[in-house]
N, C-alpha and C positions, 0 to 999 in steps of 0.2 A: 356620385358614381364615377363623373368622367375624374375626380381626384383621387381614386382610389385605385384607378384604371393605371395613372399616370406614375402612382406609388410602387406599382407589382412592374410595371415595364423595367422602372427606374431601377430595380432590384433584379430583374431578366440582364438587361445591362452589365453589370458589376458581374455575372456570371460569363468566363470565358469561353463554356460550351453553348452558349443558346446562340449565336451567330453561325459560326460553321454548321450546327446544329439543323438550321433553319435556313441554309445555302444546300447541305445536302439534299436536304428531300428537293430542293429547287433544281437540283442539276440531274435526280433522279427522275423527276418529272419532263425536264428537257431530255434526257436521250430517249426517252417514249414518245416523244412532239413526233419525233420524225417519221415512225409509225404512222401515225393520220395520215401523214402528208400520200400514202399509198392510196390511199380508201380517196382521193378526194382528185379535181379535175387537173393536178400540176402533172403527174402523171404519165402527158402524153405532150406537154410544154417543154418540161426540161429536158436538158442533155443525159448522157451517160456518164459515170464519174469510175474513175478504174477502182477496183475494191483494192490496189497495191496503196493507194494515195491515202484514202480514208484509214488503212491499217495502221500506214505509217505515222500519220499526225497523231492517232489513238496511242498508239506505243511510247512514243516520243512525250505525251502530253502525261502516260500513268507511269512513267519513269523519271518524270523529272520534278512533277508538283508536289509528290509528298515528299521530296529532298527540300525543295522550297518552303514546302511547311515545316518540316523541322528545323531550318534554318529558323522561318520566322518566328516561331516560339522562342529559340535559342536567345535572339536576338530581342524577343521582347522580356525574355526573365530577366535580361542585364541591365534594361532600362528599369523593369521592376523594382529590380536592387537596387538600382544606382540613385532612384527617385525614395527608397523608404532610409537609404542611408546619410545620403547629402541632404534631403529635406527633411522630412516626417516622417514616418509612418503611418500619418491619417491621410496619408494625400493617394497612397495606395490605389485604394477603388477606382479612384479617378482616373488613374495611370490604366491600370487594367481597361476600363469601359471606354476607350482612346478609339473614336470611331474609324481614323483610318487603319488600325492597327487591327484591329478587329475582321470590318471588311478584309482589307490582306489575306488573313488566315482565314476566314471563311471562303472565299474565292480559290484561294490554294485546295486546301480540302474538296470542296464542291467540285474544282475544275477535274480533279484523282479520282473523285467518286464517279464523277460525269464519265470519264473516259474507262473505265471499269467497266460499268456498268454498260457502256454503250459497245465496249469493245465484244462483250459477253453476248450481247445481242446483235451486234453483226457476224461473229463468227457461226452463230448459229442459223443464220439467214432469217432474222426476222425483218428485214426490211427488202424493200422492192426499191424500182429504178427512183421514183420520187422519192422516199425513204432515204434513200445514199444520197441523193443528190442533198437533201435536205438536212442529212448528219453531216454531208461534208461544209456546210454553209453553218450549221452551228458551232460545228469543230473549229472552224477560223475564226467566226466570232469570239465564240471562249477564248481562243488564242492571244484576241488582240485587247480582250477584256484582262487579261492576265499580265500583258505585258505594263498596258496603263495602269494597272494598279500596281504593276511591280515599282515601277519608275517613280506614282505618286509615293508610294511607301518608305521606299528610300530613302526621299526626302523627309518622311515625319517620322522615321525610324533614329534620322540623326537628331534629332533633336527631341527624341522622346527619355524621360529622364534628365535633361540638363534641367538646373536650377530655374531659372527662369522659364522655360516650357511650365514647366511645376510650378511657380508660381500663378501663372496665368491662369492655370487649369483652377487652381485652388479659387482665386480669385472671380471667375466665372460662376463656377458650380456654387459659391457665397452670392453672389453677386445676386442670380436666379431666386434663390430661396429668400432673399431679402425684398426683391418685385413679390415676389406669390405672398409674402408675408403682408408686405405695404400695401398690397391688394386687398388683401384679408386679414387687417390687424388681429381680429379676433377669431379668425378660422372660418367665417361666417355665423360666427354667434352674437351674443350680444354681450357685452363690454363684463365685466363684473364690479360689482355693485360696491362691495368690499366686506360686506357682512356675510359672513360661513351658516346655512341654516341645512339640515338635514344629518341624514344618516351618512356617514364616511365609507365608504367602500376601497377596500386595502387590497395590492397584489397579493399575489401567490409567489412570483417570481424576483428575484434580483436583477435589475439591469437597465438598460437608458431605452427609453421612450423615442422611437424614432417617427412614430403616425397614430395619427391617433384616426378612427373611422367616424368622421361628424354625421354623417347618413344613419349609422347605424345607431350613436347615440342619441340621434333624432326619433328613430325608430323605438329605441327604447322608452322614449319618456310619451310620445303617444301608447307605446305596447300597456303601460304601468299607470299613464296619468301621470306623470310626476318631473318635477324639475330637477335637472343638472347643471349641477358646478362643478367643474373642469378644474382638478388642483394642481395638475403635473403638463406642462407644455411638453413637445417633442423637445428631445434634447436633457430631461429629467432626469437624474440615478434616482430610480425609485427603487424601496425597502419593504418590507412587509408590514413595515410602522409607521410609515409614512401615506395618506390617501389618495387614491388617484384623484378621486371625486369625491363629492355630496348627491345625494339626491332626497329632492324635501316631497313625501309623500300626507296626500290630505287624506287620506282615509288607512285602515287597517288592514287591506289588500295583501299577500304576502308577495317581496319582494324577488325577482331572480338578478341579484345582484352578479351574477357569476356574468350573464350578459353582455354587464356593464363593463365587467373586467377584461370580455373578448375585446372592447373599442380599442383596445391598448396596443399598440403592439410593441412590446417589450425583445428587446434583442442583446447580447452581450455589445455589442459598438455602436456609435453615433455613425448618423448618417446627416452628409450635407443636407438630403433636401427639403427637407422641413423643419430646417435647425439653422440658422443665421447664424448662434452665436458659435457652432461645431467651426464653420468655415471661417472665424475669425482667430478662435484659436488656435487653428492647420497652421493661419498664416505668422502668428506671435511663434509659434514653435518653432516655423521655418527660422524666425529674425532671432530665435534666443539661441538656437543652434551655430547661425554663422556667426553670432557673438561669441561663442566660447573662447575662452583662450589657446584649444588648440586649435580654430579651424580661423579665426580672428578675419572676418569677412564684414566689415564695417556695410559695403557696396551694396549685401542684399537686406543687411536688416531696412538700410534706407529704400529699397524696392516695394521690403514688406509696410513699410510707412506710408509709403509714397500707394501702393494696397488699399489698405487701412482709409485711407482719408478719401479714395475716389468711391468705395462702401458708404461709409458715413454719409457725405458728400450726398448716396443716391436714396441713402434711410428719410435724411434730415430735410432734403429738399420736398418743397409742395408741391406734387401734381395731382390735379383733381381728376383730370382722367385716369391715374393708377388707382385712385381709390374708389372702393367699391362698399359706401355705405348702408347696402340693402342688410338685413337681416334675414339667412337663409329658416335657422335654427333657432326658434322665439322661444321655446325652453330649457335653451342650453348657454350658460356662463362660463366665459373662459378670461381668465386675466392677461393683460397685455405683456409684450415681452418687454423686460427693463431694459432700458437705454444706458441705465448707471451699470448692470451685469455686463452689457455689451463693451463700455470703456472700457471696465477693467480685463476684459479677458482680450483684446488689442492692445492696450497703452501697458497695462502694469509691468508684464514683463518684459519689455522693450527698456521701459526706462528703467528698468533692475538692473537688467545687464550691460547695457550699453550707456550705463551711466559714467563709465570712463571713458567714454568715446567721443569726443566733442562735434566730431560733423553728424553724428548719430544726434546728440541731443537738442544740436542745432535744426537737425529736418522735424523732428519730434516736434518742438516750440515751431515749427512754420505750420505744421497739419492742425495744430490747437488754435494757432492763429485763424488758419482758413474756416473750421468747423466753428469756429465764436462765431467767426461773421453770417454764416449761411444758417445759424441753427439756431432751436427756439430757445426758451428762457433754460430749461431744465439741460440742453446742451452746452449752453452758455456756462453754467454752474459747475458741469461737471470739466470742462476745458479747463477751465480755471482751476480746480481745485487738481486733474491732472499737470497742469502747468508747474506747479507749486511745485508737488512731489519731484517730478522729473529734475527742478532746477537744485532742489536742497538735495536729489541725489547724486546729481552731477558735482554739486560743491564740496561731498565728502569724497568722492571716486580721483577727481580730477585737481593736479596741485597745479601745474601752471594758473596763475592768478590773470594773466592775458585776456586765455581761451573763460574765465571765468569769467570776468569782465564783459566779453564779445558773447556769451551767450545769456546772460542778466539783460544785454540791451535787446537782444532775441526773444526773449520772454517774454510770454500773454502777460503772465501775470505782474511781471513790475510795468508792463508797458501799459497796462489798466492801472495803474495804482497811480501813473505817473500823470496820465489824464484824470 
């Protein structure tokens, strides 16, 4: 529940209207505060506050925050673009759900609603002497809530969209899904076995697997009596020919496989959060981008390397407090994520295109070097055999015989061969 709580928030998030959305009714609810304050003992405490003073702030606050707001929209669609056209386009969401950018425009909005709203009710005289006194001590508050977030904003406004902001974000939101994953190698299930038994249940729909609901297909297999195999991890193109699942039924019960097919949630685009290998590819796309030959940006594909290897680095490494061996889900199978999928959609296209780039190939052979030393046998294998590729693609890309020299002695793999 609380992971499926965490799935629909994550998706609130990436929605630009639920923040302002949810600051409105907050700021609607604050110019009613003041109200109480009449009915209650401040009343006969506080001062008199002149109604010219309170008008004034209110007028001043609903004439200048929705200019604010459309600025900040303005100014976050540039970042918008500026982040799906110098980096990705998968990096998007992430740009969007940019918490202080967010706040900002909710605040802006809220503070326009607030002062609307309140203005409408002071002119009409719903408020008494505690009531004024009480709108004019929220009215500065807001003021001074608007100002601090103006200032903080500015700050993450300019750096919202630069290349490296985007990469960090990317790097993060990966980074996360790779803890939740290492927590839950298997989603809370239990590992799979490698033999397929049951009945296959096929989508209806075309598109990638972004969550799958393990409660509910838990639910399912006590509803039915029957065991689940998990054939499509988050992050799948699944096809109408292709099976989500099995489920192996011991008796002739009729099935409601449709169900089974709600666990799914099928969407047209990947999503970071319960997809590791989505936020590795964000970032190979960033590093094959600035390789191109018109944009020729040697500096971030090695960022995105230098990415790449502090991931790995956090998959590869043992800690036994991130893992959580319990078994939630005792009749539910899910297969582990590949480690060999994961190199190649980090390393393969890195060393494609930036196989003419020698300091490129060179940071490449240092992150294979680091990942052999901190990883198990099956990382070990695959460094290696990425090694190889990267170096025989460097040797057809690159003629200077120097730099081919200087990155041969760089290399996991002759530098194993030679031990």
């Amino acid at each position: 529940m609380k992971k499926n709580l965490r799935y629909y928030y994550s998706l609130l998030k990436e929605k630009l209207w639920f923040k302002p959305l949810l600051f409105c009714f907050i700021s609607i609810g604050s110019a009613f505060l003041a109200h109480i304050a009449d009915n209650s003992f401040l009343d006969g405490l506080v001062p008199d506050i002149e109604k010219e003073s309170i008008e004034t702030l209110l007028n001043t606050m609903s004439a200048s925050m929705l200019v604010i707001a459309i600025f900040a929209v303005g100014s976050m669609l540039s970042a918008f673009s500026a982040a799906s056209s110098s980096a990705t386009p998968r990096s998007f969401p992430l740009i969007v759900s940019d918490d202080v950018s967010q706040n900002a425009l909710s605040i802006y909005i809220g503070s326009f609603i607030y002062s609307i709203v309140a203005t409408v009710a002071f002119k009409n005289d719903y408020f008494g002497k505690a009531g004024h006194f009480t709108l004019f001590v929220l009215t500065l508050i807001v003021f001074a809530i608007v100002i601090l977030t103006f200032l903080r904003w500015v700050d993450s406004i300019s750096k919202l969209g630069r290349m490296g902001q985007t990469i960090q974000k990317v790097e993060k939101a990966t980074k996360e899904s790779i803890v939740e994953r290492k927590h839950l190698p298997y989603l809370g299930a239990n590992p799979f076995n490698g033999k397929i038994i049951g009945k296959p249940v096929y989508p209806k729909i075309i598109g990638n697997i972004t969550h799958i609901h393990m409660d509910q297909v838990d639910e399912f297999t006590k509803e039915f009596d029957v065991d689940v195999i998990i054939n499509c991890l988050p992050g799948s193109f699944c096809t109408p020919d292709q099976p989500l699942a099995y489920f192996h039924q011991k008796h002739t019960e009729e099935i409601e496989s449709e169900k089974l097919i709600k666990c799914f949630e099928i969407n047209p685009d990947r999503s970071f959060l319960d997809d590791p290998r989505f936020g590795l590819i964000a970032l190979s796309e960033i590093g094959s981008r600035a390789l191109s030959p018109g944009i020729n940006d040697p500096g971030t594909a090695i960022a995105i390397i230098k990415s790449h290897t502090r991931l790995f680095c956090e998959w590869l490494s043992e800690k036994e407090e991130e893992k959580d061996s319990s078994v939630i889900y005792e009749r539910v199978e899910v297969p582990p994520l590949s480690l060999s999928d994961m190199f190649e959609d980090a390393f393969r296209p890195i060393a494609r295109d930036g196989a003419g780039t020698i300091e490129v190939m060179i940071w490449l052979q240092k992150s294979f070097s680091t990942l052999w030393n901190i990883g198990n046998q099956e990382a070990k294998d695959l460094t290696i055999h990425y090694s190889k590729i990267a170096f025989e693609g460097a040797e057809k890309a690159i003629s200077n015989k120097h730099d081919i020299q200087l990155l041969k002695e760089k290399s996991l793999f002759f530098a194993l061969q030679k031990s």
